[in-house]
Every structure is written in structure tokens, then in C-alpha cells.
C-alpha positions, -999 to 999 in steps of 0.1 A, spaced: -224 397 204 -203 368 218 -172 379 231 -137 360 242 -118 381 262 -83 366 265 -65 376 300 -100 389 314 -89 378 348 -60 404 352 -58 442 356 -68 457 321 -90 428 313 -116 424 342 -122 464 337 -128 454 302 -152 424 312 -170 448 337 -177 473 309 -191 444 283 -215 432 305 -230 466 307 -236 467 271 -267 455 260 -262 437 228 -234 417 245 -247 383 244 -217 366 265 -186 372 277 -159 341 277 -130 348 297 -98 325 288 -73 329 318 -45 312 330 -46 329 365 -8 332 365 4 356 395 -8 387 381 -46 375 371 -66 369 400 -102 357 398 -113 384 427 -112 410 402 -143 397 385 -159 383 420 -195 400 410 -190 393 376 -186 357 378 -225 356 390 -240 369 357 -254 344 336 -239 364 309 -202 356 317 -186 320 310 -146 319 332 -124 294 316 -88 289 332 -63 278 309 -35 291 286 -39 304 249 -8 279 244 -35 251 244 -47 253 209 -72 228 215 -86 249 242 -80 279 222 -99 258 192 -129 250 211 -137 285 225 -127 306 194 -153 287 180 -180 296 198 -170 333 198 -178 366 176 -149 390 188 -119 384 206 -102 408 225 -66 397 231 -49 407 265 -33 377 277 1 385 278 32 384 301 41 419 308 67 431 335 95 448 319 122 438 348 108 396 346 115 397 310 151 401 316 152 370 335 120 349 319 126 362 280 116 328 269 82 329 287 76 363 271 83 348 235 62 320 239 33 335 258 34 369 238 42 357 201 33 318 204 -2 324 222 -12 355 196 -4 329 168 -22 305 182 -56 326 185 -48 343 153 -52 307 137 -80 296 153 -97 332 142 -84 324 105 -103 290 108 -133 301 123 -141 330 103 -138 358 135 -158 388 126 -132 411 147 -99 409 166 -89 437 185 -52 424 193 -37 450 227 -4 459 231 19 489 242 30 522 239 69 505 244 72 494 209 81 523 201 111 528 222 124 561 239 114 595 221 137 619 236 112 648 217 80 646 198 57 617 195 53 585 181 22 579 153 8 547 139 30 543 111 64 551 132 86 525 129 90 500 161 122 502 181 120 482 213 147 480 236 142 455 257 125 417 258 91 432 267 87 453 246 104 429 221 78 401 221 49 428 221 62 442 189 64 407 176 29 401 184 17 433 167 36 425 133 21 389 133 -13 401 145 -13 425 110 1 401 88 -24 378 94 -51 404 80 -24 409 54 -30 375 44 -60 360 58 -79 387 60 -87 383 96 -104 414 106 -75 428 134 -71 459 144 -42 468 167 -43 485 198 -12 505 219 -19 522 250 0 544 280 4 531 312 -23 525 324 -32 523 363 -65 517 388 -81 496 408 -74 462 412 -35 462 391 -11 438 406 14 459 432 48 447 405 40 479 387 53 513 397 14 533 412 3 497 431 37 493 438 46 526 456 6 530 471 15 495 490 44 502 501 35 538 516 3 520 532 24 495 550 48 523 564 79 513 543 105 528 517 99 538 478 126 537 453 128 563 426 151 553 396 180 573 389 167 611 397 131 603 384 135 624 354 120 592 334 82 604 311 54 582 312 17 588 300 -9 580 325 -40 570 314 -67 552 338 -80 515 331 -119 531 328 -104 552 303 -82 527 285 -114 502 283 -139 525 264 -110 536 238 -110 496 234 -146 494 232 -149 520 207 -123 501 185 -141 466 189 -168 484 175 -157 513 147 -122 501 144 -112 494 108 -93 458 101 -60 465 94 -53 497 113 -33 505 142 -45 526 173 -28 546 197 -47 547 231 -32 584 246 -49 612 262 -40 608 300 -10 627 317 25 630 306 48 631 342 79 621 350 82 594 375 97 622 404 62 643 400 43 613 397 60 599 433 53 635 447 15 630 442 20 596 457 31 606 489 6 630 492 -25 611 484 -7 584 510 3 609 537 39 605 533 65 627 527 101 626 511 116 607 536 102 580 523 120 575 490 150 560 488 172 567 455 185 541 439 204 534 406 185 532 373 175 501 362 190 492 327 176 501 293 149 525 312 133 542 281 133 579 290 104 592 278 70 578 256 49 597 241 24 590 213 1 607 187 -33 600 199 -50 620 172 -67 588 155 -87 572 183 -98 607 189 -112 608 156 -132 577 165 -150 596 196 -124 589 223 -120 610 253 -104 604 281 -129 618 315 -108 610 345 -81 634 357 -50 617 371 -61 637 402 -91 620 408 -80 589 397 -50 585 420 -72 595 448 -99 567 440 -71 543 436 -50 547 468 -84 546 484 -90 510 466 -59 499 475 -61 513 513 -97 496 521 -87 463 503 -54 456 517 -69 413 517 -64 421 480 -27 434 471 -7 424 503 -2 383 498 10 396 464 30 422 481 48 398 504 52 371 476 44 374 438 51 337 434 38 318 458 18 292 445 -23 299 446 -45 275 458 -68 256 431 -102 269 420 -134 251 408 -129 263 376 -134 237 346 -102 243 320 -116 213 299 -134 220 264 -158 194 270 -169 200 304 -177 234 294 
């Protein structure tokens, strides 16, 4: 099985590339990233030795690129995407064209090419706030901000074109998820690098906000199981980790860091901060899926990540924009 994994460079995607390339009837791997602040070629350092894995960096809003290496690929497995919820009130524009634009653009070239699955990830957001109960598959979408927006977008395109093409997608939305290796713009990385360098965390409002925790490993073998058993067409909540509101979640924090409440600083809440998600997770169950860490355990292995790699998440820390220097990486279809 030849498999193009689209954003394999960031957070969610290298976990996924690491787990591939431990499957034995994956032929190849093809990772299509354009190594913007938040992917970082580090995360598949090992990885990158395997004869197994091809690393491509360029944009899915080349569609010539997109052409060549679609081509040449079984599955796709779509996580490129912009996704910080506080830059896409300043950068909607980016999120619309890299988000909607770059899905179309793959869904295309898997329409021409005759794809035999597309497993298109996205978000627990689209479904906006839930002040009680959960959100199932066939729940209508209510985003509330750009993010979410332009993930929602993607999701309705990504079905109609199995609607009608007939390209074989299925439709993935997942928790937060959090690990090793995420860029420190998001709320666990964030706070874990910010208690390691001996400075202040902000809690939104009085942290009363619900989130669903779910860890990467966990997140990356519910995607697995629908790259392989999924059924075209259907939608798939990924679930099953830890519902906690952002105050409980910062308690662990601390503790895991050594830090106590003097370290938070309370600050207003940031605008159109969803409440509470929560979704039905009852159908990728039915599929075999599990989830095996505890958010326990998993905090613990990650603040260790992030305390004996600090080479990793503090140039990010400082600077989330600086410019990164060039790799030897070939973006050109023909010199690949």
C-alpha cells in the first residue's frame, strides 16, 4: 500500500507516518509538507532514514505537485491544514485557501487518478459549543469561528465529492488531541513550556471552558482503523479521551511541572471561546477503537518530552515566525 500523507511533517501527521511504517503491508509513505511554522522536519528525524519513506516540501496549493504525487499514491490521508483558532482571526484568508482550496485540489487529483481511499481529517469544532449532550455524525455543523469555519468547508466538499465522483472519502473529526512533539501555540505545549522556563500561564476567563483530550497515539490508530475498515461516504467521530475543563486540566499541569497556582495569571476570555465539545464516539468504537492511554500517563510522558528536548519547542517558543533556514529537500516533481 502506497500512502500520501499530506501535513506528515507536523504534530498529528508524523505520529501517523511513525505508525505506517510499522505496518507491514505499507509499501511507502510520501509525505507532502510545506514545513510552515508549525511542521518541522525533526519530528520524522529517524523516519526520514527508512527507505520506505519519500519527504516532499511543498504546498497542496501546487496542483501540479499535487498532480504528480497523487498519482503515484494508493491512499491519502489529508492533514495539511492551517489550524490555530486565535491566527484565523487575523489570517482567515490563509485558512480558506489552505483548508478549502488545498482539500479541493487533492480531491481532484484523487477523482482523476482513481484513489482507492481518502481519509479527509478534521475537528471536533464543527460542531460548535454543546452546552449539554453530544454531537453525532449526522448533527448539523455550527462553527463559530474562521477555524472552525474553513474545516467545516473542507468536510462538506470532501463528501460531495464522493457524492458525485465517487471518490472513496471517508471523514474524520477528532478531540484535542495532545503529545509529544505538538507545536507550544496550543494550550498543553503551550503551558508545559512556559512552566519549564519558570514563567506565567494564563487561564481564560475562570477556566470553566470543556475540552476532550485524546493523545496523538490514540488519535493515529482510530485513523488507521478508518484508512482501513472505514466505509466511503461516512463520517467518524474520533472521542474516547478525557472530558476536563481547562481550570482541572491547568491543575494537572502544574503538578506534573512542579508549579503551583501562583503561576497562572487570569486573564479575560478570548472571544467566541466555545464552552464545551463533546461528541458521540459510539461509531469508531464499533470499528474496534479504543483509546489505551490515560490522560495521566500521557501528560506525564509529555511534559517529560518537552522537559528533555527543550532544542525542540523553545526557538518556537521565543518566535513562531521567524523564518527557518532552507533544507535539502527536492519540492520539484521531476527531481523526485
Amino acid at each position: 500500500m502506497d500512502v500520501l500523507v499530506t501535513g506528515g511533517a507536523g504534530f498529528i501527521g508524523s505520529h501517523l507516518v511513525k505508525r505506517l511504517l510499522r505496518a507491514d503491508d505499507v509499501t511507502r509513505v510520501t509525505v507532502l509538507d510545506a514545513l510552515t511554522y508549525a511542521g518541522h522536519i525533526e519530528n520524522l528525524r529517524e523516519e526520514l532514514h527508512s527507505p520506505r519513506l519519500s519527504f516532499v516540501k511543498g504546498t497542496i496549493l501546487d496542483q501540479e505537485l499535487v498532480d504528480y504525487y497523487v498519482r503515484r499514491s494508493q491512499v491519502i490521508v489529508h492533514l495539511a491544514a492551517e489550524s490555530h483558532v486565535d491566527r484565523s482571526f487575523y489570517e482567515a484568508g490563509t485558512f480558506l485557501m489552505t483548508n478549502v482550496l488545498g482539500t479541493q485540489m487533492l480531491l481532484d487529483a484523487a477523482h482523476r487518478f482513481g484513489v482507492e481511499r481518502f481519509v479527509h481529517v478534521s475537528t471536533d469544532e464543527v460542531y460548535g459549543p454543546l452546552p449539554s449532550g453530544t454531537a453525532s455524525e449526522r448533527d448539523p455543523l455550527r462553527p463559530t469561528v474562521p477555524y472552525a469555519a474553513s474545516k467545516a468547508a473542507s468536510d462538506l466538499i470532501a463528501l460531495s465529492y464522493h457524492q458525485t465522483f465517487g471518490v472513496p472519502v471517508c471523514v474524520t473529526r477528532s478531540s484535542n488531541n495532545y503529545g509529544p512533539c505538538q507545536h507550544p501555540e496550543k494550550l498543553i505545549p503551550l503551558s508545559i513550556s512556559r512552566l519549564l522556563r519558570g514563567e506565567q500561564v494564563t487561564l481564560h476567563g475562570r477556566g470553566e471552558h470543556v475540552r476532550n483530550w485524546l493523545h496523538v497515539d490514540d488519535n493515529c490508530a482510530a485513523l488507521e482503523l478508518v484508512l482501513r475498515n472505514g466505509e466511503p461516504g461516512e463520517i467518524y467521530n474520533i472521542g474516547g479521551g478525557t472530558d476536563m475543563t481547562t481550570r482541572e486540566l491547568t491543575g494537572m499541569l502544574l503538578a506534573e511541572c512542579g508549579a503551583g497556582w501562583d503561576a497562572v495569571t487570569y486573564v479575560p476570555d478570548r472571544r467566541s471561546n466555545d464552552i464545551r465539545y463533546a461528541m458521540d464516539w459510539s461509531k469508531i468504537r464499533a470499528l474496534g477503537f479504543e483509546p489505551e492511554r490515560t490522560l495521566k500517563e500521557g501528560l506525564a510522558d509529555t511534559v517529560r518530552w518537552y522537559r528533555d528536548n527543550p532544542d525542540r519547542w523553545a526557538p518556537a517558543h521565543r518566535d513562531p515566525t521567524a523564518p527557518k533556514a532552507e533544507l535539502a529537500v527536492d519540492s520539484s516533481p521531476t527531481g523526485a
